[in-house]
N, CA, C and O atoms as a GROMACS GRO file, in nm:
protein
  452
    1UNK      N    1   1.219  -1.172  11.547
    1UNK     CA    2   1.088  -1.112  11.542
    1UNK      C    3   1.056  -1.053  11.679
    1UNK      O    4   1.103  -1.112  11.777
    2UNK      N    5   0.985  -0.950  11.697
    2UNK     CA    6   0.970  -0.874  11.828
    2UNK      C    7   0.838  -0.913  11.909
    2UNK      O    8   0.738  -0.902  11.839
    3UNK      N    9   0.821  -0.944  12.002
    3UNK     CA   10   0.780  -1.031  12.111
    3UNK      C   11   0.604  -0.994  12.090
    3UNK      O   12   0.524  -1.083  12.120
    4UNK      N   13   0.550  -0.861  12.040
    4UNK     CA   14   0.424  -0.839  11.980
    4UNK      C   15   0.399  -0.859  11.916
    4UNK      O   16   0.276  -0.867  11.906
    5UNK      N   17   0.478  -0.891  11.808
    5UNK     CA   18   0.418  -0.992  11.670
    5UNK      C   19   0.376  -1.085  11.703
    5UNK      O   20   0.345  -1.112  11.586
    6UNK      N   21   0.343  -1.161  11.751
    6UNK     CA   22   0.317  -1.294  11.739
    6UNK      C   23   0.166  -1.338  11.754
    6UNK      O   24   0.114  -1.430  11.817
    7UNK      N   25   0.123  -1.253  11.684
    7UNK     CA   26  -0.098  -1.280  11.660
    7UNK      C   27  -0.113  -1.229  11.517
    7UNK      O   28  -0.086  -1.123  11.462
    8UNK      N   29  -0.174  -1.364  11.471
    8UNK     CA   30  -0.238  -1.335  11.356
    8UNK      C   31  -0.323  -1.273  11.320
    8UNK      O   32  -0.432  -1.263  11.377
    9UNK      N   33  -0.286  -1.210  11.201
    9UNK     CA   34  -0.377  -1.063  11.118
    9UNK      C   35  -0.358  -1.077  10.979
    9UNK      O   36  -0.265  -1.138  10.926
   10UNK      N   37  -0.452  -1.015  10.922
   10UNK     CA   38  -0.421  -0.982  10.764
   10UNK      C   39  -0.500  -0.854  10.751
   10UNK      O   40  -0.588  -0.795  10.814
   11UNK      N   41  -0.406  -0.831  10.606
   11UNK     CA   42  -0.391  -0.671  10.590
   11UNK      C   43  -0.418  -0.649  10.458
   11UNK      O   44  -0.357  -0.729  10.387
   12UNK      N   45  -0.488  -0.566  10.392
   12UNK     CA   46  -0.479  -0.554  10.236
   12UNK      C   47  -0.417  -0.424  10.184
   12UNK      O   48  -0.490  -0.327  10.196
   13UNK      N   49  -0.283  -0.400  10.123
   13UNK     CA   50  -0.237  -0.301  10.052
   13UNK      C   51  -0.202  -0.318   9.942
   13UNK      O   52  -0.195  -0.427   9.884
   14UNK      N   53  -0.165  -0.174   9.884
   14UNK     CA   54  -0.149  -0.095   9.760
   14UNK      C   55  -0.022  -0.145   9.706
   14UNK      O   56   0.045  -0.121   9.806
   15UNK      N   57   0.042  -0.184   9.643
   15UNK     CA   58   0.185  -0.145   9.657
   15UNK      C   59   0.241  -0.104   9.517
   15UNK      O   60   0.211  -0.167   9.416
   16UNK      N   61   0.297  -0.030   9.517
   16UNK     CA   62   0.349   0.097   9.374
   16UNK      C   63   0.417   0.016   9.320
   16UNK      O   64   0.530   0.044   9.358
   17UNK      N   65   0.424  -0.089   9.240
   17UNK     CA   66   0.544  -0.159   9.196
   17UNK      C   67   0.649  -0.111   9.093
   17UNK      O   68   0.758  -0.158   9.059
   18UNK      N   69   0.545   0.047   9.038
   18UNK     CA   70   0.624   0.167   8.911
   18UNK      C   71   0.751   0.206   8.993
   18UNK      O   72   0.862   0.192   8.942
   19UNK      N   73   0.730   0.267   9.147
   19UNK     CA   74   0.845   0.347   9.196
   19UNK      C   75   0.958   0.251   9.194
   19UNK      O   76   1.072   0.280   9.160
   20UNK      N   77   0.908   0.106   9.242
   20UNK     CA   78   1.020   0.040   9.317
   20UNK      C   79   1.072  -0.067   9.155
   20UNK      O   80   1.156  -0.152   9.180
   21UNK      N   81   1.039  -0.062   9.059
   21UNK     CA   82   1.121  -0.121   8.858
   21UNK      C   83   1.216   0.016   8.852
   21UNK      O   84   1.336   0.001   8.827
   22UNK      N   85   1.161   0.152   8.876
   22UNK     CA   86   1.232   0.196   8.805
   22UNK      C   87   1.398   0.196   8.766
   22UNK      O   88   1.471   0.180   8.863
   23UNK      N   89   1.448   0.209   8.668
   23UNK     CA   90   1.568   0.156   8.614
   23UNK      C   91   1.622   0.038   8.617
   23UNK      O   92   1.743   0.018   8.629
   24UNK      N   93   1.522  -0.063   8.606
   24UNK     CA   94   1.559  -0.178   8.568
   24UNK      C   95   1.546  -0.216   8.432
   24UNK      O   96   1.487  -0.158   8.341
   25UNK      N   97   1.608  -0.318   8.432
   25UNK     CA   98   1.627  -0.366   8.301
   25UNK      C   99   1.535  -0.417   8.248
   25UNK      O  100   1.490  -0.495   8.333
   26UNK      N  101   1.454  -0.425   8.128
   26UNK     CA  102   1.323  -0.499   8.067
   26UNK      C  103   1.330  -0.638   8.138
   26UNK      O  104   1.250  -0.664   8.228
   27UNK      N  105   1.426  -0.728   8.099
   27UNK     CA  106   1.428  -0.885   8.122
   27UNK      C  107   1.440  -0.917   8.261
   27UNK      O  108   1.460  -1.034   8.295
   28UNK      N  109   1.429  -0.804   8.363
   28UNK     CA  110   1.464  -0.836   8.471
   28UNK      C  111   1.323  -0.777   8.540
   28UNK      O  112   1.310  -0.813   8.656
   29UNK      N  113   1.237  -0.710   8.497
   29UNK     CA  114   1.157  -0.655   8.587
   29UNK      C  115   1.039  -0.756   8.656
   29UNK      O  116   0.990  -0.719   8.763
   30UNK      N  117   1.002  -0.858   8.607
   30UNK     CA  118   0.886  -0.930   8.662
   30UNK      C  119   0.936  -1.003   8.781
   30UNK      O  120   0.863  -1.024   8.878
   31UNK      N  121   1.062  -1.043   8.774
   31UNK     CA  122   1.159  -1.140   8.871
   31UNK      C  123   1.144  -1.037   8.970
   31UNK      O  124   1.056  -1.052   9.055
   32UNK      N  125   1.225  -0.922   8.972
   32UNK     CA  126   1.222  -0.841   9.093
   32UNK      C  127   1.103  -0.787   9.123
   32UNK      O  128   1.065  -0.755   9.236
   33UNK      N  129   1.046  -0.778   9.026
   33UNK     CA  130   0.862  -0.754   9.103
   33UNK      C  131   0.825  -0.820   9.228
   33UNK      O  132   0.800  -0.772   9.338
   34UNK      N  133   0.827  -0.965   9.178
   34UNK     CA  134   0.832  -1.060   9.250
   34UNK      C  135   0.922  -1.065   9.410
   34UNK      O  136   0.874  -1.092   9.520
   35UNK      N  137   1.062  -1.031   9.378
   35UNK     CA  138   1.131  -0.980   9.493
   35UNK      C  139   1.096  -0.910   9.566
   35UNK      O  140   1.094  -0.932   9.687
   36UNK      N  141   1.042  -0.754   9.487
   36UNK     CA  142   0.998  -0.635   9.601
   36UNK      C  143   0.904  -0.678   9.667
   36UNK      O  144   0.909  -0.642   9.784
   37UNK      N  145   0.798  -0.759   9.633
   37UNK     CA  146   0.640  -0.778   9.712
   37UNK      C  147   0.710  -0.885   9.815
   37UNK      O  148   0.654  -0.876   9.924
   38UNK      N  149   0.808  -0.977   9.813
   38UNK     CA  150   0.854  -1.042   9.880
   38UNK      C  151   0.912  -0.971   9.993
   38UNK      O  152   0.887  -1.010  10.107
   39UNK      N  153   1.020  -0.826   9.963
   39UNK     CA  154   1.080  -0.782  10.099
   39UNK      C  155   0.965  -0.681  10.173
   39UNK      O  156   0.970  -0.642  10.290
   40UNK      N  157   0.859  -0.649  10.072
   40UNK     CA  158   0.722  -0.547  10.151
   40UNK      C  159   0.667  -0.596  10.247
   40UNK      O  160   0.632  -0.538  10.350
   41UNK      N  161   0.654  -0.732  10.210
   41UNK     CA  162   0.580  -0.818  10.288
   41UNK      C  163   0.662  -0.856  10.421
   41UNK      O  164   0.618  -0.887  10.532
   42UNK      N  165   0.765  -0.847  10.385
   42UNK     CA  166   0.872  -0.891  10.528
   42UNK      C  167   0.880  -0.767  10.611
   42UNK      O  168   0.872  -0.757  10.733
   43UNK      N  169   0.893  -0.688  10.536
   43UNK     CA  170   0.906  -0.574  10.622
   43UNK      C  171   0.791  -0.523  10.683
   43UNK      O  172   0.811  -0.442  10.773
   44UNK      N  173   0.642  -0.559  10.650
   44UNK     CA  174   0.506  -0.491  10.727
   44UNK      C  175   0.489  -0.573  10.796
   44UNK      O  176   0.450  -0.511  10.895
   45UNK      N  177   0.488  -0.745  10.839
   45UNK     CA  178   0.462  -0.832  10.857
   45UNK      C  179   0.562  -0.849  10.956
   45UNK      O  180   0.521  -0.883  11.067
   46UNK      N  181   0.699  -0.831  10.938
   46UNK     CA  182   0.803  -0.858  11.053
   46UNK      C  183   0.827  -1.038  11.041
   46UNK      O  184   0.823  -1.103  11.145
   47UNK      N  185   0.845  -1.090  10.940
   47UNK     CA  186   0.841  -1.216  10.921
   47UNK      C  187   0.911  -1.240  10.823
   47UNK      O  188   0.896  -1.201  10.707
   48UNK      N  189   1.023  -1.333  10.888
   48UNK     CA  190   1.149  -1.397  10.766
   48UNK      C  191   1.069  -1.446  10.659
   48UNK      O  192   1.052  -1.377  10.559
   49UNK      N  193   1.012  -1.573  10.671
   49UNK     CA  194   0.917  -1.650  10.624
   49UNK      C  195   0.801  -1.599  10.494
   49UNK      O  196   0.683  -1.590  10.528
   50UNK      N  197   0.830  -1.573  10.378
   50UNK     CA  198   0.698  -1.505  10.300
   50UNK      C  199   0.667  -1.601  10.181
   50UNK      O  200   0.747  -1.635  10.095
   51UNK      N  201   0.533  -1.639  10.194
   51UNK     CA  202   0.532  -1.716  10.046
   51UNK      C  203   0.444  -1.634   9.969
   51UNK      O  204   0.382  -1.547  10.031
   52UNK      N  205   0.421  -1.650   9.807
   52UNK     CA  206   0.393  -1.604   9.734
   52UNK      C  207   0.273  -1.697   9.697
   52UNK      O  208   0.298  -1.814   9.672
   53UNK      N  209   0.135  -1.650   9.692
   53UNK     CA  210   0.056  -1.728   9.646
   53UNK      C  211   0.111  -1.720   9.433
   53UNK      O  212   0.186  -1.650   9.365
   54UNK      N  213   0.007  -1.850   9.404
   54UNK     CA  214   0.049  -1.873   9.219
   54UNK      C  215  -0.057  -1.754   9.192
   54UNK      O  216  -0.016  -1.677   9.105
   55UNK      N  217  -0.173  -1.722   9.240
   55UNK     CA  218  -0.216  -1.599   9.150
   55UNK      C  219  -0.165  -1.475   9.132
   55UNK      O  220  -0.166  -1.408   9.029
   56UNK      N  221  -0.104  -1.436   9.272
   56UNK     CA  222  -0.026  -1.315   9.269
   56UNK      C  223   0.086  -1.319   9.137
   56UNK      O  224   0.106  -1.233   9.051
   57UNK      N  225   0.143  -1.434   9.154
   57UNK     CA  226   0.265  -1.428   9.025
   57UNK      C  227   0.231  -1.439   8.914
   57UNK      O  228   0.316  -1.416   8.828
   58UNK      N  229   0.102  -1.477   8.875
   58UNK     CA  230   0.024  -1.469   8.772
   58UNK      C  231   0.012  -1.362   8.711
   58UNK      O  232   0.051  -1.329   8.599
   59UNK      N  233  -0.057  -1.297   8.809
   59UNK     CA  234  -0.138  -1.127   8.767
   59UNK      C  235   0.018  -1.039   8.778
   59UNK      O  236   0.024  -0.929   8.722
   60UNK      N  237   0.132  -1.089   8.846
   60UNK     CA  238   0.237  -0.972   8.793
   60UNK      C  239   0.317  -1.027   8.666
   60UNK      O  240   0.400  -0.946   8.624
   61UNK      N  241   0.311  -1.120   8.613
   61UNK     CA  242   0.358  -1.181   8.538
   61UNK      C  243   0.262  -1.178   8.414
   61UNK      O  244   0.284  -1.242   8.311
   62UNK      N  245   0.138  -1.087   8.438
   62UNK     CA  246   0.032  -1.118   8.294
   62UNK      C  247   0.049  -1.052   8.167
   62UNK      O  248  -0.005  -1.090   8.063
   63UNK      N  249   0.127  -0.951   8.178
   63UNK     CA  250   0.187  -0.823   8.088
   63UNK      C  251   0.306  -0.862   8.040
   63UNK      O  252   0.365  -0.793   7.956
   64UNK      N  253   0.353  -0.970   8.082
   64UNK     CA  254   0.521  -1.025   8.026
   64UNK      C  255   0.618  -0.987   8.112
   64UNK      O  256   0.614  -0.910   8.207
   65UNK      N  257   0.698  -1.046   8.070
   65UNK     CA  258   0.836  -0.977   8.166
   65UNK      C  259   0.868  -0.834   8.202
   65UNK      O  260   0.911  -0.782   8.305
   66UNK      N  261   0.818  -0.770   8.033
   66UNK     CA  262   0.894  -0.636   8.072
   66UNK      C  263   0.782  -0.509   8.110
   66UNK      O  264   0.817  -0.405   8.165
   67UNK      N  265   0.646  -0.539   8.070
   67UNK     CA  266   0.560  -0.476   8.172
   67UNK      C  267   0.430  -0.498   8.253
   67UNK      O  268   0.314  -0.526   8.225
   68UNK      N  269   0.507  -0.470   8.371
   68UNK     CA  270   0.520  -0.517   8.545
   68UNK      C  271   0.361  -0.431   8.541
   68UNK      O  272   0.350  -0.336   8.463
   69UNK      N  273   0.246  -0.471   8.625
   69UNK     CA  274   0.141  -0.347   8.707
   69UNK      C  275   0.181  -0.263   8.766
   69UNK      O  276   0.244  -0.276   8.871
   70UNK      N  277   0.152  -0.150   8.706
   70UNK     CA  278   0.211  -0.036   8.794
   70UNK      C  279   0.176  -0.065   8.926
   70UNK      O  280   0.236   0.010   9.003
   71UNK      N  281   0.107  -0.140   8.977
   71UNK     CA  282   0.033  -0.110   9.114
   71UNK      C  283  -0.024  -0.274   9.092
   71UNK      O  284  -0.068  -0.329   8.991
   72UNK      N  285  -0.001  -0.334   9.254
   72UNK     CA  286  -0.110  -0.460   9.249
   72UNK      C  287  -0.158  -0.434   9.379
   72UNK      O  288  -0.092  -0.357   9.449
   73UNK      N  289  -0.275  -0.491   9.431
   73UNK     CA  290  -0.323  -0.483   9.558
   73UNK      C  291  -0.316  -0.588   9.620
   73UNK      O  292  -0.376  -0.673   9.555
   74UNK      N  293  -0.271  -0.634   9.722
   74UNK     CA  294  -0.212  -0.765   9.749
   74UNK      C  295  -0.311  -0.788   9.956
   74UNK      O  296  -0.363  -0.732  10.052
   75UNK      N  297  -0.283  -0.869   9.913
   75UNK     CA  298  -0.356  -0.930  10.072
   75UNK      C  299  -0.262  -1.028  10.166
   75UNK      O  300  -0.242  -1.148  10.142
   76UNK      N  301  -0.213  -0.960  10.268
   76UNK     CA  302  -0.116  -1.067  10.321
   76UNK      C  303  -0.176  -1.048  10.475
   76UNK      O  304  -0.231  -0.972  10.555
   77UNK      N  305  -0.123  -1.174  10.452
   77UNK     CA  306  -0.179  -1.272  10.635
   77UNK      C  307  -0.062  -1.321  10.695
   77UNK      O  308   0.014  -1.400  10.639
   78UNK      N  309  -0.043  -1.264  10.832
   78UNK     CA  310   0.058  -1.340  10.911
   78UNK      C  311  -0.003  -1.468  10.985
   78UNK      O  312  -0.105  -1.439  11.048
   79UNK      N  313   0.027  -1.578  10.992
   79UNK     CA  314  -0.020  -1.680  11.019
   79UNK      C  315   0.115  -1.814  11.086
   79UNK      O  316   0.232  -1.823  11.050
   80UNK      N  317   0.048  -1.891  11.178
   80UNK     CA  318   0.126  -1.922  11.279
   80UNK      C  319   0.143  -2.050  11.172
   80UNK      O  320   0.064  -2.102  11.093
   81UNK      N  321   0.282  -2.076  11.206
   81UNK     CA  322   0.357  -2.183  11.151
   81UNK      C  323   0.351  -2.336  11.170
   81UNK      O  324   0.442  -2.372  11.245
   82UNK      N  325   0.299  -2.405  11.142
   82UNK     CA  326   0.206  -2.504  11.209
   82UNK      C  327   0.355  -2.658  11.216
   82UNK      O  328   0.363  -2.754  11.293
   83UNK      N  329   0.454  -2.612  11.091
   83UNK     CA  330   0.564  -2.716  11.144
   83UNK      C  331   0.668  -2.700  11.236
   83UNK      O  332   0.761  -2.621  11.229
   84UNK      N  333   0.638  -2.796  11.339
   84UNK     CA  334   0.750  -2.804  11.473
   84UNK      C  335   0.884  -2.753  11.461
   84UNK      O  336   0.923  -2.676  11.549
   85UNK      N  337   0.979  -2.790  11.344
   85UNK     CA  338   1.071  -2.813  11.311
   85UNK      C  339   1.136  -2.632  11.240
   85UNK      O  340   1.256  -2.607  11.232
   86UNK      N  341   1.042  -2.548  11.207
   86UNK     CA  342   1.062  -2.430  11.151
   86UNK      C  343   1.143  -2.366  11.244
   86UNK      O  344   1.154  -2.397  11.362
   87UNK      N  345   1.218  -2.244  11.168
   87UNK     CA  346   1.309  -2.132  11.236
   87UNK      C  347   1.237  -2.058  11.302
   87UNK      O  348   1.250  -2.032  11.421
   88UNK      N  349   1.130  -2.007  11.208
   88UNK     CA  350   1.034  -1.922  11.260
   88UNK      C  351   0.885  -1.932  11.288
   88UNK      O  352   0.811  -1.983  11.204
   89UNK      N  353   0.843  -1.886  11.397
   89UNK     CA  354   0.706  -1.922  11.428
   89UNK      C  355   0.611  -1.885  11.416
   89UNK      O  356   0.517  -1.909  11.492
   90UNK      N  357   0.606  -1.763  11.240
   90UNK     CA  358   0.543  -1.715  11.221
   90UNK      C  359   0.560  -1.697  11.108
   90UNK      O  360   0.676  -1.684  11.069
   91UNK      N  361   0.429  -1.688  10.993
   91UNK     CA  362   0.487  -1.670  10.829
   91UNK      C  363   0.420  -1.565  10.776
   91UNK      O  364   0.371  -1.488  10.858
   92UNK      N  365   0.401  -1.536  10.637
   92UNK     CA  366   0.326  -1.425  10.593
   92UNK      C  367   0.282  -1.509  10.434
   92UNK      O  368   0.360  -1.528  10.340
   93UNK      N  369   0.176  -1.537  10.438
   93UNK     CA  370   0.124  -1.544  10.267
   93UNK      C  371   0.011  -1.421  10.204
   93UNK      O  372  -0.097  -1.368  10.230
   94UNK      N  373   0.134  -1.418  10.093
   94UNK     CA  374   0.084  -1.293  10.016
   94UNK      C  375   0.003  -1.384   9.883
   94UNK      O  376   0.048  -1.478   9.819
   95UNK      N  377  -0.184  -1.291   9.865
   95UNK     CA  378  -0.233  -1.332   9.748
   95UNK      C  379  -0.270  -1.226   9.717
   95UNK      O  380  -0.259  -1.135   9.800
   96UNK      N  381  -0.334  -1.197   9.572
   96UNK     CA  382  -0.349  -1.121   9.532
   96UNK      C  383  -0.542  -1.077   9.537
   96UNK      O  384  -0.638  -1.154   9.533
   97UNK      N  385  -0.542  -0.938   9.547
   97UNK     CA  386  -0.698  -0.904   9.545
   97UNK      C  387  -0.765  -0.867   9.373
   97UNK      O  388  -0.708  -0.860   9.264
   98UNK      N  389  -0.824  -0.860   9.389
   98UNK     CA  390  -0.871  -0.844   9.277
   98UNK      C  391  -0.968  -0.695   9.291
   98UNK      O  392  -1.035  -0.674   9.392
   99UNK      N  393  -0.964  -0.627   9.208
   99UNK     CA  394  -0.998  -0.469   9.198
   99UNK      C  395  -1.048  -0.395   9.045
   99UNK      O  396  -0.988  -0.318   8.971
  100UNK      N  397  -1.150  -0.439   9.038
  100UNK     CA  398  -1.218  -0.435   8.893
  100UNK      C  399  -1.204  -0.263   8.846
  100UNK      O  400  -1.181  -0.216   8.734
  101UNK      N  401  -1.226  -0.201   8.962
  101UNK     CA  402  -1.220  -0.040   8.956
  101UNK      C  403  -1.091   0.026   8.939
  101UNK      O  404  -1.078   0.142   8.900
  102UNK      N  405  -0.939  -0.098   8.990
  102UNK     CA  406  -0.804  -0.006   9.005
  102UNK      C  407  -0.772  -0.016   9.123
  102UNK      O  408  -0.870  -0.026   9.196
  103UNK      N  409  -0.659  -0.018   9.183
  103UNK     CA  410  -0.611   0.052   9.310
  103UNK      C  411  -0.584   0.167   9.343
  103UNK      O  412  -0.584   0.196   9.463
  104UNK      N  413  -0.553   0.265   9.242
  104UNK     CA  414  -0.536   0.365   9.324
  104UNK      C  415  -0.605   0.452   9.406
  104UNK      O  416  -0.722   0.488   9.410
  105UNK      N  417  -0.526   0.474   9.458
  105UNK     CA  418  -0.620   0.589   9.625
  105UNK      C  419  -0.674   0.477   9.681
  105UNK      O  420  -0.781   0.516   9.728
  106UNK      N  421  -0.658   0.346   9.706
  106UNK     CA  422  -0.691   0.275   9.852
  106UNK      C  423  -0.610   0.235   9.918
  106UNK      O  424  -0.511   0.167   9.890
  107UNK      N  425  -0.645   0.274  10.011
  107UNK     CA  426  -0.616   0.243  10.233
  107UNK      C  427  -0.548   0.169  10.241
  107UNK      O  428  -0.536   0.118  10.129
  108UNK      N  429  -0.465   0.105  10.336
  108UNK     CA  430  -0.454  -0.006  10.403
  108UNK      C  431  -0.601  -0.072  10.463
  108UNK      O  432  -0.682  -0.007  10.528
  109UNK      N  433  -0.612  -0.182  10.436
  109UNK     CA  434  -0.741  -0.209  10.554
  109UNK      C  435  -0.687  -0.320  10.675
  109UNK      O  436  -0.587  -0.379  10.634
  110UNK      N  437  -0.707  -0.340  10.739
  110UNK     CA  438  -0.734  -0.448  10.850
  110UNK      C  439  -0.846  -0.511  10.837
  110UNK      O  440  -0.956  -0.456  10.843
  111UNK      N  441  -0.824  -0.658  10.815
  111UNK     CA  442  -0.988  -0.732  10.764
  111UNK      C  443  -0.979  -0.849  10.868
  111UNK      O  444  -0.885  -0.926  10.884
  112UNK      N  445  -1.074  -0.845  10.921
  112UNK     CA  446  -1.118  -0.957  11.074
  112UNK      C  447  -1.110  -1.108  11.020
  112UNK      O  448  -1.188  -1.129  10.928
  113UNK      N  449  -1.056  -1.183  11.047
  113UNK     CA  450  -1.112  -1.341  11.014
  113UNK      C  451  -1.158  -1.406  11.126
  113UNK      O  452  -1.201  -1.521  11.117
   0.00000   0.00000   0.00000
């Protein structure tokens, strides 16, 4: 992890989950749903470490296996690793937002805690 990461933030985005199924297989798409929000999150966050809150897997999992939200809006927090013993000293938990109106066409935000 690169030596500026290391302060906690959370972030709320969009993420297309239509672009990143396409040509998958019906029985396989909720699993890798699950995967992609897992490597998004590693990759904005810069953090090995990603857990999945149970609502997020809920709400991508509510349509069945074989159809995924085109789009979920997800809320992830990098947050300092509180066991001694960890690889890394920094994690990312992803939950899900809730968006009565839809996601599409919203921002990234940066939200203060």
């Amino acid at each position: 992890m690169a030596k500026g990461n290391t302060d906690a933030v959370t972030r709320e985005y969009t993420i297309n989950l239509h672009k990143r199924l396409h040509g998958i297989a019906f029985k396989k798409r909720a699993p890798r749903a699950v995967k992609e929000i897992r490597a998004f999150a590693k990759k904005a966050m810069q953090t090995e470490d990603v857990r999945v809150d149970v609502k997020l897997n809920k709400a991508v999992w509510s349509k069945g296996i074989r159809n995924v939200p085109k789009r979920v809006r997800v809320q992830i927090s990098r947050k300092r690793n509180d066991n001694e013993d960890a690889k890394e000293e920094m994690y990312s938990y992803v939950t899900v937002v809730d968006t009565p109106e839809g996601c599409k066409g919203m921002l990234t935000k940066v939200l203060d805690e």
